[in-house]
C-alpha positions as CSV (number, residue, x, y, z in Angstrom):
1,X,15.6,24.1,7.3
2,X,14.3,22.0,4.3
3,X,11.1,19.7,4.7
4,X,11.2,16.3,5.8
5,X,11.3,13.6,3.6
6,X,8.0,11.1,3.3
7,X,8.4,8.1,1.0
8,X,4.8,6.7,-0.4
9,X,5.0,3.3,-1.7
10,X,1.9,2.1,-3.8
11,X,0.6,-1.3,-4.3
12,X,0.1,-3.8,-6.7
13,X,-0.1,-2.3,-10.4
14,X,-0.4,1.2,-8.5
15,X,1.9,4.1,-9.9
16,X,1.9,8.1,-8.4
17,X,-1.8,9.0,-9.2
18,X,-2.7,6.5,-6.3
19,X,-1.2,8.9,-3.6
20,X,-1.7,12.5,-6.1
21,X,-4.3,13.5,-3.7
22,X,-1.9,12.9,-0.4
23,X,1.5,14.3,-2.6
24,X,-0.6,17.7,-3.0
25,X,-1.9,18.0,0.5
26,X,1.4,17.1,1.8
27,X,3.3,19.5,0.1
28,X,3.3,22.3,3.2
29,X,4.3,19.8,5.7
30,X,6.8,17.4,4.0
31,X,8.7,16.6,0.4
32,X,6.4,14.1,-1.0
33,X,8.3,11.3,-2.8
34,X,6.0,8.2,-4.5
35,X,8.6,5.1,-5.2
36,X,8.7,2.9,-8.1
37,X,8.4,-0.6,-7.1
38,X,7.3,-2.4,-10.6
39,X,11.2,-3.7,-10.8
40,X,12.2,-6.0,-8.9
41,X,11.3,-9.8,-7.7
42,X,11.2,-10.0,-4.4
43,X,10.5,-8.2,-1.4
44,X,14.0,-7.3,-0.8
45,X,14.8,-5.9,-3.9
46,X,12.3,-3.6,-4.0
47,X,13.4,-2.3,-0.2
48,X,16.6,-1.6,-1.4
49,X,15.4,0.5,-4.7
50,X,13.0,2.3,-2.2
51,X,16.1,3.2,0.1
52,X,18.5,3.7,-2.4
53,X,16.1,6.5,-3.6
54,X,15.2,8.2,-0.2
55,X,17.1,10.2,2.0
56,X,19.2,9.3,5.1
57,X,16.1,9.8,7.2
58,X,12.4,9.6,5.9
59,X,8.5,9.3,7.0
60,X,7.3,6.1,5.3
61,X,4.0,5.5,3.7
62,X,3.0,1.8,2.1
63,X,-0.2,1.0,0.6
64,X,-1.3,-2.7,0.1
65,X,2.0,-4.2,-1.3
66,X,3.4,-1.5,-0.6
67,X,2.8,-2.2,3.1
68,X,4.6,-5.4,2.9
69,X,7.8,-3.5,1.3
70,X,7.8,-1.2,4.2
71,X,7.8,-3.9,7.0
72,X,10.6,-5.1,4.8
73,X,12.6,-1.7,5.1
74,X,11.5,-1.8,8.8
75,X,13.6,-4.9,9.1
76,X,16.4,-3.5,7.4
77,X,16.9,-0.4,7.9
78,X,14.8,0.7,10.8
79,X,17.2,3.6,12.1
80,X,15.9,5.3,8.8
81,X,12.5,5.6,9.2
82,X,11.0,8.6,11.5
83,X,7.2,7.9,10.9
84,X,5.6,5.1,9.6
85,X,2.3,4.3,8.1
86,X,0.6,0.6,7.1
87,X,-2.5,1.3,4.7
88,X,-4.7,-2.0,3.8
89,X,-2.0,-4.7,4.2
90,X,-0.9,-7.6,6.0
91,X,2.0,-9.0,7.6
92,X,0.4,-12.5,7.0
93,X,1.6,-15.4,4.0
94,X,-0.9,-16.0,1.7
95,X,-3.4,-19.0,2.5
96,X,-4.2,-21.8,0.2
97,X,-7.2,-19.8,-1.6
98,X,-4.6,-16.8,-2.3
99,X,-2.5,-18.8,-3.9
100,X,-5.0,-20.3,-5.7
101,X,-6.3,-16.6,-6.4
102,X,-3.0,-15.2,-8.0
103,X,-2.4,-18.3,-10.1
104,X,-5.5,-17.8,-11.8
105,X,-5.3,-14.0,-12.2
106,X,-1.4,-14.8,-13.9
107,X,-3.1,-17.3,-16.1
108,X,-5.6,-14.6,-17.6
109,X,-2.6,-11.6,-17.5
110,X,-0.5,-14.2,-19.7
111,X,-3.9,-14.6,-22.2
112,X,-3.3,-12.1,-25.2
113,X,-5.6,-9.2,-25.5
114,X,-6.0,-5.8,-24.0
115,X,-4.7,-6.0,-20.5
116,X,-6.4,-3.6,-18.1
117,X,-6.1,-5.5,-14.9
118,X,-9.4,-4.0,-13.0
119,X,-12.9,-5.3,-14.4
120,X,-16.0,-5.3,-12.3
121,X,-15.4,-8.4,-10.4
122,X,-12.5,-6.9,-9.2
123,X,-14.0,-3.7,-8.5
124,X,-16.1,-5.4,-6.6
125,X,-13.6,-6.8,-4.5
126,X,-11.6,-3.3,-4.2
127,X,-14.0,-0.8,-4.0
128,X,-16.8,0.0,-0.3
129,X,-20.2,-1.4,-1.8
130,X,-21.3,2.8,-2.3
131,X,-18.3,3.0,-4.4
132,X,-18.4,0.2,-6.8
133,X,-20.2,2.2,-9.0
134,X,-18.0,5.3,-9.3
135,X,-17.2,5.3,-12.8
136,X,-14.1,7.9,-11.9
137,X,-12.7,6.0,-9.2
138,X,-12.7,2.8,-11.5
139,X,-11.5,4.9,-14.6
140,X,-8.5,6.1,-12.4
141,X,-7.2,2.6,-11.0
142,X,-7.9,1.1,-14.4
143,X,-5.8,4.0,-16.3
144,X,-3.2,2.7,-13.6
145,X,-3.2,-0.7,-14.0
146,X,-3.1,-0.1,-18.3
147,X,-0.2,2.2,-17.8
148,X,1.2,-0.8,-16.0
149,X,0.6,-3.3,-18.0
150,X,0.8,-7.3,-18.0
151,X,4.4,-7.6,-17.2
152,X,4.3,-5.6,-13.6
153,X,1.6,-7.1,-12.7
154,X,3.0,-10.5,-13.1
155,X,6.0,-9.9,-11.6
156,X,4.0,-8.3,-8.5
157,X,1.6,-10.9,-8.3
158,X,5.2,-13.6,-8.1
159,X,6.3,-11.8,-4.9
160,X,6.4,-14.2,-1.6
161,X,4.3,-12.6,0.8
162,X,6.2,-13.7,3.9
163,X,5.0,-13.9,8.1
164,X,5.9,-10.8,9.6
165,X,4.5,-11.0,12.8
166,X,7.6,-11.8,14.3
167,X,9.2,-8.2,13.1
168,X,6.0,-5.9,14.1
169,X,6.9,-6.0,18.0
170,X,10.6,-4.4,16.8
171,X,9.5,-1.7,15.4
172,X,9.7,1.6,17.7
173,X,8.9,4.9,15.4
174,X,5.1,6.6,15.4
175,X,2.9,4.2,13.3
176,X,0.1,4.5,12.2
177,X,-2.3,1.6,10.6
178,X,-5.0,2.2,8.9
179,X,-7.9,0.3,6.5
180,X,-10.9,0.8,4.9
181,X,-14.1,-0.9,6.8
182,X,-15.1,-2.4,3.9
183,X,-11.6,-3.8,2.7
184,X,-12.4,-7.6,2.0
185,X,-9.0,-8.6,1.0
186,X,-7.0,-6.9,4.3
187,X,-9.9,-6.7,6.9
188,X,-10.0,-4.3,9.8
189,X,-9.3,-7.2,12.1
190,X,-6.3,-7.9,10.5
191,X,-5.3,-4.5,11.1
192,X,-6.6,-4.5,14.5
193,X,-3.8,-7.4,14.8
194,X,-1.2,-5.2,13.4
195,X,-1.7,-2.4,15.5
196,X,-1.2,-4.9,18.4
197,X,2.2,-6.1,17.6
198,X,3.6,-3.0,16.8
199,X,4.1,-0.8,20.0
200,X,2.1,2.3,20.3
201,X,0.4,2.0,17.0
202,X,-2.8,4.5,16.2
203,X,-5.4,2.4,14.5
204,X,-7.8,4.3,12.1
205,X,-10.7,2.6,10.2
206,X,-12.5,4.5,7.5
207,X,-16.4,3.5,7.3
208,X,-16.7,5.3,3.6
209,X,-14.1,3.1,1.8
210,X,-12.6,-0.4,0.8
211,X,-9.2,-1.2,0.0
212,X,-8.5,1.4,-1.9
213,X,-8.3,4.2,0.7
214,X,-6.4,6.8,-0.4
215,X,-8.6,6.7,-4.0
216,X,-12.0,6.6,-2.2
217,X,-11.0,8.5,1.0
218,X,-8.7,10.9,0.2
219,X,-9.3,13.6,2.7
220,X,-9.3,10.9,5.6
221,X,-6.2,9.4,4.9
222,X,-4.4,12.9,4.5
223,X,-5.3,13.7,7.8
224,X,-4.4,10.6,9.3
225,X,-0.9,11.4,7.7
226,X,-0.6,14.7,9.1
227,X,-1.4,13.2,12.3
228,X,1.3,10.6,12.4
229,X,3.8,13.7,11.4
230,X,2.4,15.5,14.5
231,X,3.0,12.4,16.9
């Protein structure tokens, strides 16, 4: 009997190396596949290249954006989806200030010069305060973000974050939501939120990390994976 199927969806100028440390440790348990969502221009697009891609029946795994592409496939194709997971995200529209935020973060992506997407003001912003100085951390989500480039990122950055609340309470298979304590852009009581609407959800906050969980707390979030297989 072959292994089942989980689908990792990264986030926002993320490729594989943001999951490598989950893809290896899963390996005994499941048939690790990261998808490639730097194509298309809205949410539903990118669901439907994430299911075209998977099996008939899959464990799903979406960090940050990624997160919002998963409550998308949850609304479409929800008899697909065995286990699901919901790592630093939100099921809220931006606010005013976001909007604000990603206009001005296209502006300088559209400026020429070397692109790399993750200076120290955003590390900042990324990264648990004990982390921020972690020279390989920020070397790996930079390398990301240069592989990447200018292009995904604004095409990313253009995608409507819609209100999913409504959808959350439909959703019936194991979840699991999880966030770093110090995650200022998707804050534990957002999460806490989440794991209200959606019935039976395990909530897990990591005190060691920011948004960037599986980077900074790699062993953590594995676990918590293996768990929501186990449930």
């Amino acid at each position: 009997m072959s292994l089942p199927q989980f689908v990792l969806i990264p986030g926002l100028l993320n490729d594989a190396d943001l999951w490598r440390d989950q893809v290896s440790g899963l390996a005994g348990v499941a048939r690790p596949l990261v998808a490639d969502i730097t194509r298309g221009n809205t949410l539903a697009e990118l669901a439907e290249t994430v299911l075209a891609a998977s099996d008939d029946r899959f464990a799903l795994a979406g960090f940050s954006l990624g997160g919002l592409v998963a409550q998308e496939i949850m609304r479409r194709a929800p008899e697909r989806v065995t286990h699901l997971a919901l790592l630093d995200t939100t099921m809220l529209p931006d606010t005013p200030e976001r909007v604000a935020e990603r206009r001005r973060l296209l502006a300088m992506a559209q400026k020429p010069g070397r692109f790399h997407g993750f200076g120290n003001k955003l590390a900042a912003s990324y990264l648990a305060p004990e982390n921020q100085a972690n020279r390989e951390m920020i070397a790996r989500v930079r390398a990301m973000t240069e592989r990447l480039g200018p292009e995904v990122f604004i095409r990313q950055n253009r995608i409507e974050r819609p209100d999913s609340r409504s959808s959350l309470p439909r959703i019936t298979c194991p979840t699991l939501v999880l966030c770093g304590r110090h995650d200022v852009l998707t804050p534990p009581a957002l999460h806490e939120e989440m794991a209200e609407l959606i019935p039976g959800a395990e909530r897990v906050i990591l005190d060691h990390s920011g948004h960037l969980t599986p980077i900074e707390q790699p062993e953590e979030v594995l676990s918590a994976l293996h768990d929501l297989l186990s449930r």
